[in-house]
Backbone bond lengths (Angstrom), bond angles and torsions (degrees), N, CA, C in turn:
res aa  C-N    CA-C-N  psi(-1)  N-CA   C-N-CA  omega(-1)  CA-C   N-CA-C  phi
1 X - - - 1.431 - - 1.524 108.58 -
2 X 1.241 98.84 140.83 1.828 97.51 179.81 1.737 89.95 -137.21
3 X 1.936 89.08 158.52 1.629 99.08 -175.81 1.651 92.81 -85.79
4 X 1.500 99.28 -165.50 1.704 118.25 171.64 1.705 131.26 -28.29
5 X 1.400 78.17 -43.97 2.120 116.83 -173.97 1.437 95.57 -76.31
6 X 1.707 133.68 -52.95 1.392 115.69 -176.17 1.339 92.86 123.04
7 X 2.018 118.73 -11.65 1.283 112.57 166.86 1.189 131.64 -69.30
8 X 1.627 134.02 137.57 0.989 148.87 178.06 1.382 98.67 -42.72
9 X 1.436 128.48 136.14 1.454 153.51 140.22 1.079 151.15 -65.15
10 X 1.725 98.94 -96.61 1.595 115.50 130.08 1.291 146.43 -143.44
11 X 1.308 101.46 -100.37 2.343 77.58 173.23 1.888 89.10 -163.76
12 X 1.065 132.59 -178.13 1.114 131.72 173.26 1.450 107.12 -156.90
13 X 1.546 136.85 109.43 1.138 167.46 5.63 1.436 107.80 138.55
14 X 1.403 171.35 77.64 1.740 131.23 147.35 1.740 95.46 -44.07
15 X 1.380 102.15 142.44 1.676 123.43 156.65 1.143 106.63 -40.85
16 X 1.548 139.97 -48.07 1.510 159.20 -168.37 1.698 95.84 -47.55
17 X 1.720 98.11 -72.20 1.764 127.43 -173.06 2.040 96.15 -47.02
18 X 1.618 90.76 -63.52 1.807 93.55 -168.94 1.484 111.57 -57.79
19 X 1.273 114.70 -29.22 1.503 117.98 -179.44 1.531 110.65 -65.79
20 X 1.099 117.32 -57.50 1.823 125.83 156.64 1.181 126.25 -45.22
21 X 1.434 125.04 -36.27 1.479 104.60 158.64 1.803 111.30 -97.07
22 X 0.830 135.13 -9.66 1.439 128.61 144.03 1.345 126.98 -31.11
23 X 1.520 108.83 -61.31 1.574 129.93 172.23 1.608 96.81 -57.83
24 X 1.536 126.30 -62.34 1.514 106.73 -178.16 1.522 111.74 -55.13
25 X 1.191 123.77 -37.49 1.134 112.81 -179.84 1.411 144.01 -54.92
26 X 1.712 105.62 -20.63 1.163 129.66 -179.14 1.535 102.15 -87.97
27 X 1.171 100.22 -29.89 2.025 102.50 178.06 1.056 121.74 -73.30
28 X 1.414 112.52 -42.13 1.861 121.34 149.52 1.120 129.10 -46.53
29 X 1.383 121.98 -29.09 1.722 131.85 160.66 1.367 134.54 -74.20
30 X 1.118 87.97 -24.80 1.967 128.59 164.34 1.850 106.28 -66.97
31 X 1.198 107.35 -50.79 1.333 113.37 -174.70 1.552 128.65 -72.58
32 X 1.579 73.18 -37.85 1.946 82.65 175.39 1.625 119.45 -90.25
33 X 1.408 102.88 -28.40 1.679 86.05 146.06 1.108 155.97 -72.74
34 X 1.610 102.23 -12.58 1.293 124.05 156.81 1.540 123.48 -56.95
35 X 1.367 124.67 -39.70 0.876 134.97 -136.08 1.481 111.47 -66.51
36 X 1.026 111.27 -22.94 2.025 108.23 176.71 1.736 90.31 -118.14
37 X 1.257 133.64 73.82 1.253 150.29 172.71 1.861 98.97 -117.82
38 X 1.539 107.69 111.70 1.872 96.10 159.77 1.370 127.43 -19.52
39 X 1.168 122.52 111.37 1.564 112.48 167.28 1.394 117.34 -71.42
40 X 1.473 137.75 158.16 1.220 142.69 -162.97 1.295 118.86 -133.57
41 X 1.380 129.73 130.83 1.645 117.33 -167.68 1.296 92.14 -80.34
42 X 1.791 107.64 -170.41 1.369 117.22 -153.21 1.797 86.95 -90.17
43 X 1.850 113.45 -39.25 0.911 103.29 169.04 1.532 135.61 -51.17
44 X 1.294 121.58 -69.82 1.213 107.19 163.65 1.633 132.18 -28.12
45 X 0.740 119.44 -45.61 1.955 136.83 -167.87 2.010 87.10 -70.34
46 X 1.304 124.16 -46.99 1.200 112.99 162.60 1.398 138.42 -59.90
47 X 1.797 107.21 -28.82 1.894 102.12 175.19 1.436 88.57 -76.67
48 X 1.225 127.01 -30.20 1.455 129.41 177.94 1.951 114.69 -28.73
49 X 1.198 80.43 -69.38 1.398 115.41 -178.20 1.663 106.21 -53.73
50 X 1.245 101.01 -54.45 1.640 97.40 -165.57 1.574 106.82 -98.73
51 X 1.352 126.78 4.87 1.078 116.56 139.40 1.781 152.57 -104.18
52 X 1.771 79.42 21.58 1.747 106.56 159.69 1.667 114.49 -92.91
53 X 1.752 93.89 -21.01 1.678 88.11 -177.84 1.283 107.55 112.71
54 X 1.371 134.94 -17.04 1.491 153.07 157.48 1.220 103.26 -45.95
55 X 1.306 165.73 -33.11 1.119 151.22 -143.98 1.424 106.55 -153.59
């Protein structure tokens, strides 16, 4: 959307589009709290796994 001038305003959305970057947005918030969290090898993350019963 633009005013009189041709300046930008705002933007207009499908629910579908806003819902998808919403959802990224929440994953990005996800990430950065993560971000000084132990990292875990692939091994570990597997006894992980297979001693919940997952694997």
């Amino acid at each position: 959307m633009t005013d009189r001038k041709g300046k930008r305003t705002g933007v207009v959305l499908s629910i579908k589009h806003y819902s998808r970057l919403m959802e990224d947005l929440h994953d990005l918030a996800v990430v950065a709290e993560r971000r000084d969290d132990k990292l875990v090898t692939i091994d570990e993350l597997k006894k992980r796994l297979h001693k919940r019963g997952f694997l």
